[in-house]
PyMOL Python script that loads the backbone (N, CA, C, O; Angstrom):
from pymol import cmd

cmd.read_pdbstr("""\
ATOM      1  N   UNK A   1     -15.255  -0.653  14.887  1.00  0.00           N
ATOM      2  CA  UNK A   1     -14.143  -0.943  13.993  1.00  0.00           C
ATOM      3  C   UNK A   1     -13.579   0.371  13.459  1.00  0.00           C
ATOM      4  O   UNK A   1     -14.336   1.315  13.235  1.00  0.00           O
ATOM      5  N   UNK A   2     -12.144   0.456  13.232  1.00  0.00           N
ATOM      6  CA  UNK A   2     -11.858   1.740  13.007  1.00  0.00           C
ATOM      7  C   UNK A   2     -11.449   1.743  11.736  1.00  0.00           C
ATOM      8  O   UNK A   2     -10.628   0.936  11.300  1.00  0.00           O
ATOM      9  N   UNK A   3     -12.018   2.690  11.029  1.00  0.00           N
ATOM     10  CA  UNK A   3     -11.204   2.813   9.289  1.00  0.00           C
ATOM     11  C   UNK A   3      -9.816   2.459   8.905  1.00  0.00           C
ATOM     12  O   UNK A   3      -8.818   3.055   9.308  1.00  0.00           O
ATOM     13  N   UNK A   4      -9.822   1.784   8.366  1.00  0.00           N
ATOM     14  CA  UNK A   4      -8.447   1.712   7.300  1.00  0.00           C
ATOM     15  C   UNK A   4      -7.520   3.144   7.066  1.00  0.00           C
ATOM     16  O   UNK A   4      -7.904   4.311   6.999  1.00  0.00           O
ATOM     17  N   UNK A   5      -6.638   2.772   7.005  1.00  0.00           N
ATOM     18  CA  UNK A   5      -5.585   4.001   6.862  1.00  0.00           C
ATOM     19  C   UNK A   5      -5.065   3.811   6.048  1.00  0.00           C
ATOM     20  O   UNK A   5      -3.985   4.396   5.962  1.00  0.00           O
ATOM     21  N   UNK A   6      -5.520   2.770   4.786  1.00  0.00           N
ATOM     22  CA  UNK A   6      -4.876   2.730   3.377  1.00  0.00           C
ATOM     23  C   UNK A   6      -6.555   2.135   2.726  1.00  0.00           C
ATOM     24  O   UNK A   6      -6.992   1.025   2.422  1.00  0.00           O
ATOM     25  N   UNK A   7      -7.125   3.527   2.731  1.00  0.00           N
ATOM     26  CA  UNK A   7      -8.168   3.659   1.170  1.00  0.00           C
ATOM     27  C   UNK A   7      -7.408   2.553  -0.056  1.00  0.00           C
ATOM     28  O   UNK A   7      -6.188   2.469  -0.189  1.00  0.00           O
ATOM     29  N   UNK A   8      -8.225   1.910  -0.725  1.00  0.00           N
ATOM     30  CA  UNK A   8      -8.142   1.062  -1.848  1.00  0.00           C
ATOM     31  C   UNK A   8      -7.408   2.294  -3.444  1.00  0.00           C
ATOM     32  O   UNK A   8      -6.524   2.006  -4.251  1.00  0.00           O
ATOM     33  N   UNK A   9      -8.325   3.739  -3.328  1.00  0.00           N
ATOM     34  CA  UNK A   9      -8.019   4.527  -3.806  1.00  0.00           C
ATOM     35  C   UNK A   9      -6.554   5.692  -3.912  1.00  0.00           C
ATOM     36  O   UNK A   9      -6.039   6.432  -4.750  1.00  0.00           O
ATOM     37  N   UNK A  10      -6.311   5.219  -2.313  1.00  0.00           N
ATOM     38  CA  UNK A  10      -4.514   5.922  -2.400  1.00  0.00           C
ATOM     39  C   UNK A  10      -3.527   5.702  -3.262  1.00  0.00           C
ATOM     40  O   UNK A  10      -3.764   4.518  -3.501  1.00  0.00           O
ATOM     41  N   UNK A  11      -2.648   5.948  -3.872  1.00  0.00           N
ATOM     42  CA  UNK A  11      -1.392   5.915  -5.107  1.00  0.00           C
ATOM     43  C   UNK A  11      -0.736   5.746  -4.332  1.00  0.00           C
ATOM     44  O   UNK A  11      -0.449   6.355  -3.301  1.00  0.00           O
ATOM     45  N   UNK A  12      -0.336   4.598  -4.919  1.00  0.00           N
ATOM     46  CA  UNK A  12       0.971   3.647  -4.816  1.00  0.00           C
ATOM     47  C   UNK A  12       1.959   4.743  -4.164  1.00  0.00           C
ATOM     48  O   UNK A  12       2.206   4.726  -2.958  1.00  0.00           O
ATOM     49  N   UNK A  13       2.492   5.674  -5.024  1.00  0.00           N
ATOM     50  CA  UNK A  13       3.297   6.603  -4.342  1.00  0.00           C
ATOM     51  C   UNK A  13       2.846   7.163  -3.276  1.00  0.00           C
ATOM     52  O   UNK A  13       3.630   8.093  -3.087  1.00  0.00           O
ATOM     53  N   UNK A  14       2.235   7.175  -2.635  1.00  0.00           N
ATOM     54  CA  UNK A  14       1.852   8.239  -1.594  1.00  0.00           C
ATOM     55  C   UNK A  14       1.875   7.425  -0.457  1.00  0.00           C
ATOM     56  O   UNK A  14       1.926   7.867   0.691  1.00  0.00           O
ATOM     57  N   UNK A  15       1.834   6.086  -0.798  1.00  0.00           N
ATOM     58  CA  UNK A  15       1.941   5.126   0.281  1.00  0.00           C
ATOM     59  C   UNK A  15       2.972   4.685   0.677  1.00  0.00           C
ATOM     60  O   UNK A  15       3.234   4.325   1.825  1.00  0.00           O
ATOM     61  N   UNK A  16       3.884   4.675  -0.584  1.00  0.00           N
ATOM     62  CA  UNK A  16       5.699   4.111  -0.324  1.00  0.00           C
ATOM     63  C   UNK A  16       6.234   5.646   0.301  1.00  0.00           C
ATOM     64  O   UNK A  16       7.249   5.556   0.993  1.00  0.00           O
ATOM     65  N   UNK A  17       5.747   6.838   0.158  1.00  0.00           N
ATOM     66  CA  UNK A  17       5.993   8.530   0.737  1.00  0.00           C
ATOM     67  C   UNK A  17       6.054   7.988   1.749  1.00  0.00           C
ATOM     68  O   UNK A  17       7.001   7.319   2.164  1.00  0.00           O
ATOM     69  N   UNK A  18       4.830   8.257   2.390  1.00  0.00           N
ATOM     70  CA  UNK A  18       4.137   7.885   3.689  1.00  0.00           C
ATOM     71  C   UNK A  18       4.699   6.690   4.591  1.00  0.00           C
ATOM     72  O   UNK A  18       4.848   6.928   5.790  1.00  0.00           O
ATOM     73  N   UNK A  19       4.990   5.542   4.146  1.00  0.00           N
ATOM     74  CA  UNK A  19       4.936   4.374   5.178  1.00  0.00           C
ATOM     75  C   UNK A  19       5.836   3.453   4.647  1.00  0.00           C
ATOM     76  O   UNK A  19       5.595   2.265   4.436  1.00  0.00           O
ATOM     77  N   UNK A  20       7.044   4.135   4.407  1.00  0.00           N
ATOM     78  CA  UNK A  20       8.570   3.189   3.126  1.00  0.00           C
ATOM     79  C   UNK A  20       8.589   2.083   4.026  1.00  0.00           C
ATOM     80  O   UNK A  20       9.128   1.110   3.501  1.00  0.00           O
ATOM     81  N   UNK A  21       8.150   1.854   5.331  1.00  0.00           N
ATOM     82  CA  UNK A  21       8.339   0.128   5.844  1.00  0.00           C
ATOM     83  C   UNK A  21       7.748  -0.921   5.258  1.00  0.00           C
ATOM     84  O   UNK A  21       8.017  -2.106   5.451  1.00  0.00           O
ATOM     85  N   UNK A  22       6.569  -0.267   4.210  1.00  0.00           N
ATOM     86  CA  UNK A  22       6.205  -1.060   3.626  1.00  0.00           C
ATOM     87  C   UNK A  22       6.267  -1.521   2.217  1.00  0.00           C
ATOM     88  O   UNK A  22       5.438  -1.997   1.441  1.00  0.00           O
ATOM     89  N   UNK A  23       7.877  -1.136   2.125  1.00  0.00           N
ATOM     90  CA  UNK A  23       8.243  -1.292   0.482  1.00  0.00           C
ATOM     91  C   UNK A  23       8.473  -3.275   0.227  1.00  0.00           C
ATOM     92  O   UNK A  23       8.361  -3.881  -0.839  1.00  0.00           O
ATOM     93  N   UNK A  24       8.763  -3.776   1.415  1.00  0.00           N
ATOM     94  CA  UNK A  24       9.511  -5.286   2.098  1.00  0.00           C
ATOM     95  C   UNK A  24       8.074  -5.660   1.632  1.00  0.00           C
ATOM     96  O   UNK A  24       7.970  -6.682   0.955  1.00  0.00           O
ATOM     97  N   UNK A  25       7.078  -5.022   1.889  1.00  0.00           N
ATOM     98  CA  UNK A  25       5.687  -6.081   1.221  1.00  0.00           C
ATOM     99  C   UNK A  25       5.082  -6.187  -0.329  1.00  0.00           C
ATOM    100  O   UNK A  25       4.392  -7.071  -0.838  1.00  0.00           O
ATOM    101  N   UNK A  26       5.531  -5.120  -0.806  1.00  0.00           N
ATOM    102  CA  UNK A  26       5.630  -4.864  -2.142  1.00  0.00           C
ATOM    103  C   UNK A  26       6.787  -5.841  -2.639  1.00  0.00           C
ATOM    104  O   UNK A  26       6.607  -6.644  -3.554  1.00  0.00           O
ATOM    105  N   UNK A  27       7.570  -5.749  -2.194  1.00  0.00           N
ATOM    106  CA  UNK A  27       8.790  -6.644  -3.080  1.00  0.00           C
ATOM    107  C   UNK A  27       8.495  -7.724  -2.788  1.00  0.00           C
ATOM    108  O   UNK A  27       8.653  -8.532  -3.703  1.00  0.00           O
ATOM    109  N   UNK A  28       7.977  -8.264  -1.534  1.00  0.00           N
ATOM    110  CA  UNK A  28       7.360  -9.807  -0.955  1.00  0.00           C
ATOM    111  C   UNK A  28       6.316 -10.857  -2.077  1.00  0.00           C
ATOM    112  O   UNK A  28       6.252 -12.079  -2.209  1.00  0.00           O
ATOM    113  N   UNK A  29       5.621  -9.763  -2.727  1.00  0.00           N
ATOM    114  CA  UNK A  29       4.760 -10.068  -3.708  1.00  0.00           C
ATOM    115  C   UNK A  29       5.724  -9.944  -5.258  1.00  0.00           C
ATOM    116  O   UNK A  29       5.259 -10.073  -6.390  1.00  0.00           O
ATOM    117  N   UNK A  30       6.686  -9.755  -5.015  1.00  0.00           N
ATOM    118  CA  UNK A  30       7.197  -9.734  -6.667  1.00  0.00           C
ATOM    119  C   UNK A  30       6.591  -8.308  -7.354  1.00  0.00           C
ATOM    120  O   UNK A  30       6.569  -8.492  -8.571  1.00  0.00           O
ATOM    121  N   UNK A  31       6.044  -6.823  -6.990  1.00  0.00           N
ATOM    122  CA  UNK A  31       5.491  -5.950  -7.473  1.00  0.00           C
ATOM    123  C   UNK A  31       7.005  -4.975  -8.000  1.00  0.00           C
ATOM    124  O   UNK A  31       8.113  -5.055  -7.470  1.00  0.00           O
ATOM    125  N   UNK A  32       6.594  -4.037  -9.244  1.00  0.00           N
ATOM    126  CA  UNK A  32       8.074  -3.565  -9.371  1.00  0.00           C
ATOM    127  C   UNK A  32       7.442  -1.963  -8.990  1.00  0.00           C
ATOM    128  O   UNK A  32       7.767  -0.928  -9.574  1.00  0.00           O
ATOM    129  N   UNK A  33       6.682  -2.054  -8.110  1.00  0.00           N
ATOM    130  CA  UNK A  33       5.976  -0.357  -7.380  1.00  0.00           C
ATOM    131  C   UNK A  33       7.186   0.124  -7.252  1.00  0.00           C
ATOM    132  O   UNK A  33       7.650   0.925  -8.064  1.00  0.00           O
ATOM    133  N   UNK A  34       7.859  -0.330  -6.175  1.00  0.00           N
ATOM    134  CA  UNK A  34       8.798   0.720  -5.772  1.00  0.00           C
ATOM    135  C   UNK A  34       9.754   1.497  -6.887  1.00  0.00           C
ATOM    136  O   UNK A  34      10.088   0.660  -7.726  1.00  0.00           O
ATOM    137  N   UNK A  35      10.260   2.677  -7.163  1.00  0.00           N
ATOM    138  CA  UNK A  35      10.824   3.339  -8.215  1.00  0.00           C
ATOM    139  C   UNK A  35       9.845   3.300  -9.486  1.00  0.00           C
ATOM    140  O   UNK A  35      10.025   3.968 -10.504  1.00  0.00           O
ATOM    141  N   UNK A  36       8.879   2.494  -9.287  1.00  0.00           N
ATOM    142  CA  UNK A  36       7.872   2.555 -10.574  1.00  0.00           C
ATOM    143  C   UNK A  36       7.427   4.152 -10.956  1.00  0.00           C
ATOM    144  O   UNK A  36       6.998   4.821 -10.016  1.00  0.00           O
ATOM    145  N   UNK A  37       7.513   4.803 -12.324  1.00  0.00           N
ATOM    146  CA  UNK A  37       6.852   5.761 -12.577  1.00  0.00           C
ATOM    147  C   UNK A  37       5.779   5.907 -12.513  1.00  0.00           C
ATOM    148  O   UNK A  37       5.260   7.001 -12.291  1.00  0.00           O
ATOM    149  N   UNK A  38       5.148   4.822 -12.695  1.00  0.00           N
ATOM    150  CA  UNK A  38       3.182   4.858 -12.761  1.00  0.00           C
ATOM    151  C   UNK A  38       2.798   4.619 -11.132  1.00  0.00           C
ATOM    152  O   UNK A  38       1.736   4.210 -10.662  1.00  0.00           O
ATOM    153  N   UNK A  39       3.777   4.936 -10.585  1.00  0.00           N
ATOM    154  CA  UNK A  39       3.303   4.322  -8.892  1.00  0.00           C
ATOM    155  C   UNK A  39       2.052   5.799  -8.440  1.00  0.00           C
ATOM    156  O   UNK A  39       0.959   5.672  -7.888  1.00  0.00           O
ATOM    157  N   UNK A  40       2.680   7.022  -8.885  1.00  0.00           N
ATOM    158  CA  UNK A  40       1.848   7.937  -8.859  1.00  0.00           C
ATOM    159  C   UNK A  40       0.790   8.059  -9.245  1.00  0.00           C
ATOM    160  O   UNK A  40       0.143   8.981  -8.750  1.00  0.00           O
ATOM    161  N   UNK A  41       0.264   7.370 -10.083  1.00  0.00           N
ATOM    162  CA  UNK A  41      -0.429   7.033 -10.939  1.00  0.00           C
ATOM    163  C   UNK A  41      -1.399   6.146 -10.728  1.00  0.00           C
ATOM    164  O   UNK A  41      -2.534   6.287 -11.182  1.00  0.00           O
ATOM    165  N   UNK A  42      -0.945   4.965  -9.877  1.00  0.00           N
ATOM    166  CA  UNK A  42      -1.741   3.783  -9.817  1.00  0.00           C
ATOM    167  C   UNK A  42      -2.374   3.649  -8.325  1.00  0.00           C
ATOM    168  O   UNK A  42      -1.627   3.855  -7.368  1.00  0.00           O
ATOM    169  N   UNK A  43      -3.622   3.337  -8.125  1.00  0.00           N
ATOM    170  CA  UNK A  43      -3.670   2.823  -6.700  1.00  0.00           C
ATOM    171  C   UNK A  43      -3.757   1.314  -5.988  1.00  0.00           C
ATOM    172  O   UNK A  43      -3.529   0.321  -6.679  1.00  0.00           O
ATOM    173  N   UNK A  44      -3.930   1.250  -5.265  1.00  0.00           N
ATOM    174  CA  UNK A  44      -3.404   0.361  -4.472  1.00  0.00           C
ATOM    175  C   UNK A  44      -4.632  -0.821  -5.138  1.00  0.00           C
ATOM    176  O   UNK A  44      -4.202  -1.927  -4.811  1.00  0.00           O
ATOM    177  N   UNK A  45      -5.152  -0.891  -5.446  1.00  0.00           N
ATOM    178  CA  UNK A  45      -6.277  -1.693  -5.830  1.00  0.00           C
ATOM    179  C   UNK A  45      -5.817  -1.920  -7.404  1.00  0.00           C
ATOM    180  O   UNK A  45      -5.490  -3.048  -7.773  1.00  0.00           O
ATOM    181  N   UNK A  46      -5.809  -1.098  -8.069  1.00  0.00           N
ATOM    182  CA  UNK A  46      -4.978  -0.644  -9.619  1.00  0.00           C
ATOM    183  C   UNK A  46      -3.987  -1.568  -9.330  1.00  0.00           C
ATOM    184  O   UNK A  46      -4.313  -2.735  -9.550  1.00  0.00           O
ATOM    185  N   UNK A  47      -2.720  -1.358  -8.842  1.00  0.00           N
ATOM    186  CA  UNK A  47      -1.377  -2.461  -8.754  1.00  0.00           C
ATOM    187  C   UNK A  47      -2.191  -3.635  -7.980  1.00  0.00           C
ATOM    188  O   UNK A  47      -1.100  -4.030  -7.570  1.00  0.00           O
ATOM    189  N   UNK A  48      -2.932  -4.380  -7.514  1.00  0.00           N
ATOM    190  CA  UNK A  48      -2.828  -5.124  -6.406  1.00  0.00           C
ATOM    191  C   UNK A  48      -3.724  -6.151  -7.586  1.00  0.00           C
ATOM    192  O   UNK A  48      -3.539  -7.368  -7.557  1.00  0.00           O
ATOM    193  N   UNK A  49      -4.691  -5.526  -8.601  1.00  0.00           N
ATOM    194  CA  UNK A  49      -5.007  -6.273  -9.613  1.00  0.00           C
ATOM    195  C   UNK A  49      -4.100  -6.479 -10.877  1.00  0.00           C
ATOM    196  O   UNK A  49      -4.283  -7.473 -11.578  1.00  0.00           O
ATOM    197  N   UNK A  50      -3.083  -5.522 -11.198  1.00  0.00           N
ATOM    198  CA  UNK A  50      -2.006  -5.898 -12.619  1.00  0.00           C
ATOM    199  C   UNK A  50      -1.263  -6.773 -11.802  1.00  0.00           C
ATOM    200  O   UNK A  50      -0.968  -7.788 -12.434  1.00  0.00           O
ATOM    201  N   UNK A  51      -0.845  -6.776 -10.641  1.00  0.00           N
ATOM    202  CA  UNK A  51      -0.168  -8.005 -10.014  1.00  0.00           C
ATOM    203  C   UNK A  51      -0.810  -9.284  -9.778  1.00  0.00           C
ATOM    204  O   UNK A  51      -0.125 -10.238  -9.409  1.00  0.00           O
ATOM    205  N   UNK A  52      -2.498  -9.435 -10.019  1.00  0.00           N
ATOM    206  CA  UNK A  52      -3.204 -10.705  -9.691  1.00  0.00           C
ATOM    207  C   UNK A  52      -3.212 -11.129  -8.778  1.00  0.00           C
ATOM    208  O   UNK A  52      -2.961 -12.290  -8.454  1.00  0.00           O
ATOM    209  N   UNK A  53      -3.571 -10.061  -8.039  1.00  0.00           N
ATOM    210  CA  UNK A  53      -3.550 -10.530  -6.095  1.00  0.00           C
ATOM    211  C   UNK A  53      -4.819  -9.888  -5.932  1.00  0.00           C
ATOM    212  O   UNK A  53      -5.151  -8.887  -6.567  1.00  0.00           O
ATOM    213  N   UNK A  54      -5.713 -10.622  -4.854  1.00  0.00           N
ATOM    214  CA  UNK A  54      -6.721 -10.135  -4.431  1.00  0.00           C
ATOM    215  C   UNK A  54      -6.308  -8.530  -3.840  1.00  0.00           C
ATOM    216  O   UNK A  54      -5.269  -8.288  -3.226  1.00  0.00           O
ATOM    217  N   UNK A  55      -7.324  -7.566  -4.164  1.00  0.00           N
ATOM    218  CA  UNK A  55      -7.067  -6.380  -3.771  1.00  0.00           C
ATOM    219  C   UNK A  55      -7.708  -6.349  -2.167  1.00  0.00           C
ATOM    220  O   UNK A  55      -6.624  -5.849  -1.868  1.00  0.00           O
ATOM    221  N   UNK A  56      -8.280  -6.399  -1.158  1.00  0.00           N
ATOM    222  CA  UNK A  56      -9.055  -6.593  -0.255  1.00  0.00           C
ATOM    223  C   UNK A  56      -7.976  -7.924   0.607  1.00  0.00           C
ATOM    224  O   UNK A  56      -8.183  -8.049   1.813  1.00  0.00           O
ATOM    225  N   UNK A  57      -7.162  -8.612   0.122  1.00  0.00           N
ATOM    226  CA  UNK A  57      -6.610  -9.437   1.121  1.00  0.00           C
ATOM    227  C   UNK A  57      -5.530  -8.700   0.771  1.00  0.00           C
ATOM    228  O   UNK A  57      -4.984  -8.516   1.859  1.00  0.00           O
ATOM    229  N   UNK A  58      -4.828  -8.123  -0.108  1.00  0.00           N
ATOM    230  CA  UNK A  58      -3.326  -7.297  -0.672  1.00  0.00           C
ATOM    231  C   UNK A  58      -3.493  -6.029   0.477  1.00  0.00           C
ATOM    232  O   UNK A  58      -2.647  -5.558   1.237  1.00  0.00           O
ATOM    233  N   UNK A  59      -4.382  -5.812   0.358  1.00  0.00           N
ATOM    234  CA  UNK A  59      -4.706  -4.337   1.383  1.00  0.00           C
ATOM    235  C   UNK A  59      -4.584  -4.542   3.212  1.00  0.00           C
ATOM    236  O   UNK A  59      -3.892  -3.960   4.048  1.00  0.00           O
ATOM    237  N   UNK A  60      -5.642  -5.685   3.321  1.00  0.00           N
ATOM    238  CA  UNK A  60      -5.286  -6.121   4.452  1.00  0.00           C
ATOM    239  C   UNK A  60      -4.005  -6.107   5.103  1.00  0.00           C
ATOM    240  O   UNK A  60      -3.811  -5.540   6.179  1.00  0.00           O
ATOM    241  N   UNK A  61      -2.843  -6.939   4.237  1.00  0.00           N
ATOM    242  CA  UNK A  61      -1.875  -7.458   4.376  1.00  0.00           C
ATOM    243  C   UNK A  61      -0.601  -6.212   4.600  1.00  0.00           C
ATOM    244  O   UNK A  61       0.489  -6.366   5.152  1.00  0.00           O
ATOM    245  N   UNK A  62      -1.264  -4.746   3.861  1.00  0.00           N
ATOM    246  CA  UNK A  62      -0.188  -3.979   4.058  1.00  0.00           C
ATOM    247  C   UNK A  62      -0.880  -3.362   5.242  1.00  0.00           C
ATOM    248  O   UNK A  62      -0.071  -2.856   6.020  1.00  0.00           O
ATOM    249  N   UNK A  63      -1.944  -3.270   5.553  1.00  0.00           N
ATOM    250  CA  UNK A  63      -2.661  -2.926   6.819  1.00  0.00           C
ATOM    251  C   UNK A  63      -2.176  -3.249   8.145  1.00  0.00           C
ATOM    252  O   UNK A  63      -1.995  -2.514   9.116  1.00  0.00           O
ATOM    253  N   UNK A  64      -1.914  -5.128   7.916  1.00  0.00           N
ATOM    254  CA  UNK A  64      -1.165  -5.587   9.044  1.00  0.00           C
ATOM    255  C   UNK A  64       0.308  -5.211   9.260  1.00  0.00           C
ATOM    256  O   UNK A  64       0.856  -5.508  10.322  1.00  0.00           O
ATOM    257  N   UNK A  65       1.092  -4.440   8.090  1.00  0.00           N
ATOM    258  CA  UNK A  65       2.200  -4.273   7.757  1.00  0.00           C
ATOM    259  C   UNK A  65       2.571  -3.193   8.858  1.00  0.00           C
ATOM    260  O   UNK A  65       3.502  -3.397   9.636  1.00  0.00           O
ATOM    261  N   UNK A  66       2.027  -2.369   8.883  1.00  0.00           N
ATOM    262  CA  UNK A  66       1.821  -0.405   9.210  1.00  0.00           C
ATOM    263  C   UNK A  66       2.165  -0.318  10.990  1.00  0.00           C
ATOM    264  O   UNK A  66       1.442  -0.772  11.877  1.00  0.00           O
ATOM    265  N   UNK A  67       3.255   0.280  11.133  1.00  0.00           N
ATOM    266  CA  UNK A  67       3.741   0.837  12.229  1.00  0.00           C
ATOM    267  C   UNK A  67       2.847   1.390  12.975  1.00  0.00           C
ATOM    268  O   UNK A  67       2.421   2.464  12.551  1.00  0.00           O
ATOM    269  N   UNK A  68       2.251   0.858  14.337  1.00  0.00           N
ATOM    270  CA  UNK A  68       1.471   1.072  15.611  1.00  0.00           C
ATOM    271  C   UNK A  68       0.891   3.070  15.251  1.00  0.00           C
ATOM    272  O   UNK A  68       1.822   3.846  15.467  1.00  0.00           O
ATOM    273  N   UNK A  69      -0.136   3.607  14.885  1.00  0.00           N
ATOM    274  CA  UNK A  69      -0.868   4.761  14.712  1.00  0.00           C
ATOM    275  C   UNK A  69      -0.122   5.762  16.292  1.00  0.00           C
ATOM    276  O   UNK A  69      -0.216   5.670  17.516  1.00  0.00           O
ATOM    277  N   UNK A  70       0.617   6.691  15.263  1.00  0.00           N
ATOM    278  CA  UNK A  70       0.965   7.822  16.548  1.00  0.00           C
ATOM    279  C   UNK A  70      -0.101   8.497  16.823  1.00  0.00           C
ATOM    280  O   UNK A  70      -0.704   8.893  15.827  1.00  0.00           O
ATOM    281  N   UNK A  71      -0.848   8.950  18.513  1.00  0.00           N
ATOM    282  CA  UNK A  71      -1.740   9.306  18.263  1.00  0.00           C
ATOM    283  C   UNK A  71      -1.354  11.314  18.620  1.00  0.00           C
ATOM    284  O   UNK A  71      -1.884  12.062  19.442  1.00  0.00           O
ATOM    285  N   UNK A  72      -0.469  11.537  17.797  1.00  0.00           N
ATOM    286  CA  UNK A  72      -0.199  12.786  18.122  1.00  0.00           C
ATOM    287  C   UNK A  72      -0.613  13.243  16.674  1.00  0.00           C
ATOM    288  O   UNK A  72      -1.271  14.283  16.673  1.00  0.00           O
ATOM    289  N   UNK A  73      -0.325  12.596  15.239  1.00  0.00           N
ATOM    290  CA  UNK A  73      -0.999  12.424  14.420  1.00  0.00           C
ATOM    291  C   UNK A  73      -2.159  12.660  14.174  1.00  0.00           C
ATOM    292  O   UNK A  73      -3.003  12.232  14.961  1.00  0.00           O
ATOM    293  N   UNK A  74      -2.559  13.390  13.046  1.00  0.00           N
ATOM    294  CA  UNK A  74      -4.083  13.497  12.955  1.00  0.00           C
ATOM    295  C   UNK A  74      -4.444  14.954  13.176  1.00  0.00           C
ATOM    296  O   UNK A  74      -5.623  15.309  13.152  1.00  0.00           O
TER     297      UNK A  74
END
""", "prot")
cmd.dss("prot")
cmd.show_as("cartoon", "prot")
cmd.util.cbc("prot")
cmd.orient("prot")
């Protein structure tokens, strides 16, 4: 099984930086991350509980979200 590429511990911001295709899943859930100031601030586990969503199925879900791994990357 291969690691996750979104740690529970990553900030919100670094993830909307990184992978803005997945802003459509953030807003899907009603989250106001995107433009949020505390997005820097918060991680993905952090927002995925003030929103009252399982953090571990919320994670999954942006997991399944994430554009096919370039493997030039890395």
């Amino acid at each position: 099984m291969k690691p996750a590429r979104l740690p529970p511990q990553m900030s919100v911001a670094d993830v909307l930086e990184r992978w803005p295709e997945l802003i459509p899943t953030f807003l899907e859930h009603r989250m106001a991350c995107v433009g949020c100031s505390m997005a820097a601030f918060e991680t993905l586990q952090d927002a995925a509980r003030i929103y009252g969503l399982h953090p571990a199925r919320f994670l999954e879900k942006l997991e399944a979200s994430l554009p096919p791994e370039d493997p030039s990357e890395g």
